[in-house]
ZAPAKOL-883198 format. One line per 5 residues: number of its first residue (from 1); their letters; for each residue x, y, z of C-alpha. Coordinates in Angstrom, 2 decimals. Layout:
NUM	A	X:Y:Z; ...
***
This chain:
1	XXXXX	-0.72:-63.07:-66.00; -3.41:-63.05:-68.49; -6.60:-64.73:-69.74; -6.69:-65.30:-73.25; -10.30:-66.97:-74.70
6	XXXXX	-12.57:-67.56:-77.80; -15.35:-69.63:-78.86; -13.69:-72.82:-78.87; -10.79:-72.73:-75.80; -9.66:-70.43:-72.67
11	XXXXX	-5.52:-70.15:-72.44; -4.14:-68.72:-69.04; -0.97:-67.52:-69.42; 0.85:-67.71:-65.52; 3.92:-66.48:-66.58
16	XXXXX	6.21:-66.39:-69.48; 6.93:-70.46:-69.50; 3.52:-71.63:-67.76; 0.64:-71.62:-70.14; -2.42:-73.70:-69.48
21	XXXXX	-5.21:-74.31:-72.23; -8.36:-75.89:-72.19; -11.31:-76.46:-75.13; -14.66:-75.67:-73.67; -15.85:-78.99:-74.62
26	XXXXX	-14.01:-80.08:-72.22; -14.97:-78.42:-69.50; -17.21:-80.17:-66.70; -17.62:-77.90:-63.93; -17.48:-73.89:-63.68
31	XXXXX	-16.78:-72.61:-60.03; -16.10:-69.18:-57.92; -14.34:-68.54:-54.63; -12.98:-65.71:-53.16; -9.59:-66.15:-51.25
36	XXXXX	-8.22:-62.83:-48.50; -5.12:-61.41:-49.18; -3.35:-58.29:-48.42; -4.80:-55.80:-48.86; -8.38:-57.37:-49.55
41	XXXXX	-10.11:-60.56:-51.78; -8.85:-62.30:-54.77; -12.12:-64.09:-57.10; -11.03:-66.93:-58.61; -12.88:-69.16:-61.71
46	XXXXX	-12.13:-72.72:-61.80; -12.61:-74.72:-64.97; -12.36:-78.77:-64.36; -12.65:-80.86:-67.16; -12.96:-84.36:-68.05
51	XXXXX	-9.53:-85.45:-68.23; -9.34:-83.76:-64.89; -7.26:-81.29:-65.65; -8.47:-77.83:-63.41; -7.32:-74.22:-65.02
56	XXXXX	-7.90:-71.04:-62.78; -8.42:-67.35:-63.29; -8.51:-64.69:-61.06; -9.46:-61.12:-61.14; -5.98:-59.92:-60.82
61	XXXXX	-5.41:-61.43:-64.01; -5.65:-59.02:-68.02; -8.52:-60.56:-69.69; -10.99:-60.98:-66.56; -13.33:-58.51:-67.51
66	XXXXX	-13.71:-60.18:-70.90; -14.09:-63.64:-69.48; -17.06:-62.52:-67.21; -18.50:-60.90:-70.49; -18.29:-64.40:-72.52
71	XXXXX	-18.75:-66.70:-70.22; -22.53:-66.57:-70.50; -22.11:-67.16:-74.56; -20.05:-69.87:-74.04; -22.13:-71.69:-70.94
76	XXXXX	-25.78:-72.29:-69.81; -24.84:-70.03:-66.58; -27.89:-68.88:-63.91; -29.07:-65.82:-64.64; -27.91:-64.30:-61.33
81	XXXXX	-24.42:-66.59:-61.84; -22.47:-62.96:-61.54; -24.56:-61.67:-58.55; -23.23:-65.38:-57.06; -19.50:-65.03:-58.27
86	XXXXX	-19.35:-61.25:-56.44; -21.35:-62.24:-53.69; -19.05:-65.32:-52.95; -17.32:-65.19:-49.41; -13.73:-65.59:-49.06
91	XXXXX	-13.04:-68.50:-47.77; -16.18:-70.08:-48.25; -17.45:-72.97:-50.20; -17.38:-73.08:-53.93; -20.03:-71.32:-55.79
96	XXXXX	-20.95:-73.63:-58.30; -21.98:-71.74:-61.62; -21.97:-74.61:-64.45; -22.03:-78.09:-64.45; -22.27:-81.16:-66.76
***
């Protein structure tokens, strides 16, 4: 699984015949959660956009460091928005980062 991105669109590649892609433009709502699995959490980023179409990322997936690293060049995020993404508690609510 991997997380593929520039300064136009994010791709998430699931597996070899699942790939989902997304423009920014597009993209309406930026979100965190945290999920528990064996043997501890899984982050997730969920991108909704207009045509309400939803693409996810996690941090199991190659690329996630990146993402975190451009996400702030590619959205008006909080300036605490990562301090909110690691702080978010598995099965809590959403922690919305971006919105339009």
């Amino acid at each position: 699984m991997d997380i593929y991105f520039d300064e136009e669109q994010l791709s998430v590649k699931y597996d070899e015949d699942i790939d989902n892609t997304l423009q920014w433009d597009d993209v309406t709502r930026v979100a965190a959660y945290k999920v528990y699995t064996y043997p501890g959490e899984v982050t997730f980023l969920v991108f909704d956009t207009l045509s309400g179409e939803t693409i996810e990322a996690s941090d199991e997936m190659s690329g996630w460091l990146e993402l975190l690293g451009g996400l702030p060049n590619i959205f008006a995020l909080p300036a605490d928005w990562l301090d909110q993404v690691l702080d978010a508690e598995a099965g809590g609510e959403d922690v919305v980062l971006y919105r339009r």
